[in-house]
Structure formats: structure tokens, C-alpha cells
N, CA, C and O of each residue as an XYZ file, in Angstrom:
260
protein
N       3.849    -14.676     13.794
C       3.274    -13.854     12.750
C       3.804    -14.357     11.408
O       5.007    -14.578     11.263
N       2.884    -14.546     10.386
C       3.254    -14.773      9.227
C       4.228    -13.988      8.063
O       3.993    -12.783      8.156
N       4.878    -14.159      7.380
C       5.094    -13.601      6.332
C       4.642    -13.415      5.407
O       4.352    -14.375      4.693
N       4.419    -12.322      5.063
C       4.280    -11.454      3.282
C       5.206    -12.124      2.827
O       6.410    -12.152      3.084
N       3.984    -13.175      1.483
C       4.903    -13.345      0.317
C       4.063    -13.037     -1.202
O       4.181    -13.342     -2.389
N       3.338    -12.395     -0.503
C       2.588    -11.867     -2.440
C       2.782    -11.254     -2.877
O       3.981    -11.146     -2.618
N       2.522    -10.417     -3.626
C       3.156     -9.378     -4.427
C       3.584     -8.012     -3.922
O       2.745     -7.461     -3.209
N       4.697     -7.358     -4.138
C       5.406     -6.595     -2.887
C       4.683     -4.849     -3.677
O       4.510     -3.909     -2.902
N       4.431     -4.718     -4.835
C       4.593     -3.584     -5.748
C       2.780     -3.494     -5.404
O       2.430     -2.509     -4.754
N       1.955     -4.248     -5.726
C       0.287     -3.980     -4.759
C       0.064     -3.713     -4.139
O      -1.002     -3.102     -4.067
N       1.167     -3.994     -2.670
C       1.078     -3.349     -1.266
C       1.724     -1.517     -1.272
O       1.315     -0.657     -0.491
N       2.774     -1.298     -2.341
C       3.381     -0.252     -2.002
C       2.397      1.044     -2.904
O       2.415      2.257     -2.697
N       1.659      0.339     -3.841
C       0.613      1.119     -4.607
C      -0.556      1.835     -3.689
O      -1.139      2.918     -3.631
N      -0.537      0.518     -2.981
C      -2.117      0.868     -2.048
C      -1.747      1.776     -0.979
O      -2.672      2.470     -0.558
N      -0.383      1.963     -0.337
C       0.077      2.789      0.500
C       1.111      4.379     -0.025
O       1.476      5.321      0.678
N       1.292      4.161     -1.267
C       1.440      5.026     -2.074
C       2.922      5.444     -1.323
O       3.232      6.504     -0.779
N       3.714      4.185     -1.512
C       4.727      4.867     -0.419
C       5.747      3.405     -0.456
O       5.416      2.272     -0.106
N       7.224      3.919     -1.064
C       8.109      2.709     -1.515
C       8.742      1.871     -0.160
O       9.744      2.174      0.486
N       7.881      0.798      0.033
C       7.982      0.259      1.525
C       8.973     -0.654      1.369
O       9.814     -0.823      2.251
N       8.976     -1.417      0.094
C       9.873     -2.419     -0.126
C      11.224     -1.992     -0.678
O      12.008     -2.773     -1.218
N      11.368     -1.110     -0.557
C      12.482     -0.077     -1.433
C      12.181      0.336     -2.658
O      11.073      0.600     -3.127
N      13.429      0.384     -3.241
C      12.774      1.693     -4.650
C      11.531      0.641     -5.550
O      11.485     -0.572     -5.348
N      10.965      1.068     -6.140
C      10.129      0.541     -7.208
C       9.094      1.049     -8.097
O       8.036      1.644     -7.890
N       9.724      0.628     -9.195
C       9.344      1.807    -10.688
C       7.854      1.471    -10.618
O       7.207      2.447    -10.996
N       6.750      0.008    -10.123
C       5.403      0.432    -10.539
C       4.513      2.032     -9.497
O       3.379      2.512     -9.523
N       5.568      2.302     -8.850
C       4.579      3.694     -8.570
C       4.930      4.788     -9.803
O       4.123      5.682    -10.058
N       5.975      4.676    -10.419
C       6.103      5.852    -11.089
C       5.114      5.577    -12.573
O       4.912      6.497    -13.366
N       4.545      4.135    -12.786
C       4.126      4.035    -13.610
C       2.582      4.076    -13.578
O       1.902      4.494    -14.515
N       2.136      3.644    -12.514
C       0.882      4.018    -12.241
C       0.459      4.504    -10.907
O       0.326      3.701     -9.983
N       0.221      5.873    -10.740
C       0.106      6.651     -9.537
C      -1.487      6.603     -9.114
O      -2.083      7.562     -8.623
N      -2.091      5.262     -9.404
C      -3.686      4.272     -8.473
C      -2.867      3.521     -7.856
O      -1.711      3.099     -7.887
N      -4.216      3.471     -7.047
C      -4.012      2.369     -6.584
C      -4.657      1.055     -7.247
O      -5.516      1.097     -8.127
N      -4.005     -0.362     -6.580
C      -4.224     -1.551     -7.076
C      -5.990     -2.043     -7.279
O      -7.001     -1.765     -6.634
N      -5.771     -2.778     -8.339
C      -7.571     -3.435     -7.809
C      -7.813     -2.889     -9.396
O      -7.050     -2.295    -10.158
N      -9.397     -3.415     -9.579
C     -10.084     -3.787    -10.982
C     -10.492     -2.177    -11.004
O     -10.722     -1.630    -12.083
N     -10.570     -1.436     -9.722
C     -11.359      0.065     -9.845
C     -10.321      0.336     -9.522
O     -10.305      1.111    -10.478
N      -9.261      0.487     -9.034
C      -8.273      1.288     -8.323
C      -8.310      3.073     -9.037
O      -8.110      4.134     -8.446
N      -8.708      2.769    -10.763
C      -8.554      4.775    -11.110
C      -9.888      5.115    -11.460
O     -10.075      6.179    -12.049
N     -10.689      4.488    -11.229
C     -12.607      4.971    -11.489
C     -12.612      5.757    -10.306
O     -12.890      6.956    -10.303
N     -12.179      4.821     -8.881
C     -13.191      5.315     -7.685
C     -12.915      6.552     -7.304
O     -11.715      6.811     -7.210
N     -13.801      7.537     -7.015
C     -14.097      8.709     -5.787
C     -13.250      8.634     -4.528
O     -13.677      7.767     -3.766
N     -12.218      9.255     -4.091
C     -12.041      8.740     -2.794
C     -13.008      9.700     -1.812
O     -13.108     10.926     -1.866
N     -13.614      8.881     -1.004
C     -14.049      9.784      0.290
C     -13.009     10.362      1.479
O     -11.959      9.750      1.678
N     -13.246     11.232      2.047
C     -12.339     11.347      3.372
C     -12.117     10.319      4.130
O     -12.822      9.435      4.616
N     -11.075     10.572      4.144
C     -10.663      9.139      5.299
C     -11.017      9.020      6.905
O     -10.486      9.914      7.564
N     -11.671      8.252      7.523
C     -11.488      8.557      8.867
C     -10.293      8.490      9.474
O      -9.344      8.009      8.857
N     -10.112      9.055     11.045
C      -9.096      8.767     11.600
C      -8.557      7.147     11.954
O      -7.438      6.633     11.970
N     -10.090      6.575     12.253
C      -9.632      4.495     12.011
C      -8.897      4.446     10.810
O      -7.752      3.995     10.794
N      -9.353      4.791      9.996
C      -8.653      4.160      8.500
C      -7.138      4.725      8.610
O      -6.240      3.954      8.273
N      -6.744      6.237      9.134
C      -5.513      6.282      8.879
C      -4.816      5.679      9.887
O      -3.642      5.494      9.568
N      -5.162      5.220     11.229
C      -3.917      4.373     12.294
C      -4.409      3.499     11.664
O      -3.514      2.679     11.867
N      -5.294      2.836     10.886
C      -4.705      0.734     10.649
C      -4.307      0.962      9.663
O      -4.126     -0.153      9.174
N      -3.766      2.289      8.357
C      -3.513      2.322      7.583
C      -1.513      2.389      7.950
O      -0.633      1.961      7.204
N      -1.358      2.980      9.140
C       0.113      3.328      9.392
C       0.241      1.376     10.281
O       1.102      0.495     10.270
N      -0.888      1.500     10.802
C      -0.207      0.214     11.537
C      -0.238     -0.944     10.736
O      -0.782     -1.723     11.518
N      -0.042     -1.532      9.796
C      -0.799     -2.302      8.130
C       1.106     -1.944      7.693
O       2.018     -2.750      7.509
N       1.109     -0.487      7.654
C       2.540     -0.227      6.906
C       3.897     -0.406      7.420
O       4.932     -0.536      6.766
N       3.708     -0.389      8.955
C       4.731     -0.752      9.729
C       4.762     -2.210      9.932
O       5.879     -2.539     10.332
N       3.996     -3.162      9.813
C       3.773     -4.541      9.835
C       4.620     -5.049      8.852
O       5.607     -5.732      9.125
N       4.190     -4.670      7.421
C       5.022     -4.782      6.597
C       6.176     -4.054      6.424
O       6.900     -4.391      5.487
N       6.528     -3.083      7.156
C       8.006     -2.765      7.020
C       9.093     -3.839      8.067
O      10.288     -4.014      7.830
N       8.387     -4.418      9.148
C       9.079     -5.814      9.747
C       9.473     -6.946      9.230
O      10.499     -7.610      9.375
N       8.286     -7.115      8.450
C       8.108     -8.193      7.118
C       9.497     -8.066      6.753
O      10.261     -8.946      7.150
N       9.969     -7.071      6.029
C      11.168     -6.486      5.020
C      12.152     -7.475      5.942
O      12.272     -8.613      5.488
N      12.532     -7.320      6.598
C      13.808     -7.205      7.531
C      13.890     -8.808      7.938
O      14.778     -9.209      8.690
């Protein structure tokens, strides 16, 4: 399995949740990443979206280590 090496503060935006340890860009912008990240609507999430959303976050919490 590869390593995460891009930008660590995009991933913790999009999961809204300090994966890489502490880090001030959530306190500075509470969107998420991307050209729309504070325009869009969110819809309800399905239940797919939230397990590849936890399994996506635990991937990268291995990464860390």
C-alpha cells in the first residue's frame, strides 16, 4: 500500500476531523477543501458514503504511523 504524501490539512478538512494531529487550518476554515467546498448544498449522506468515509479515515490514520 502506498503512502500519503500530499497535503495532510485537505484530507483533515474533508473529514472534518484532526487526523494528522492538531492543525490550525480547521479552525480557520470550517469547509471543506475544493474550488466549491462553501457554495455547495450538502445532501444526506448515504450509509455507503459514511463506511468508505470511516474506512478512507482509518487508512490514513495507518498512513500516520
Amino acid at each position: 500500500m502506498a503512502r500519503y504524501r500530499g497535503p495532510k490539512s485537505k484530507i483533515a478538512r474533508r473529514f472534518k476531523e484532526a487526523i494528522f494531529g492538531p492543525d490550525k487550518a480547521l479552525e480557520r476554515r470550517t469547509y471543506g477543501p475544493g474550488q466549491h467546498g462553501n457554495t455547495r448544498r450538502r445532501k444526506k449522506e448515504s450509509e455507503y458514503s459514511v463506511q468508505l468515509a470511516e474506512k478512507q479515515k482509518a487508512k490514513y490514520k495507518l498512513d500516520k504511523e
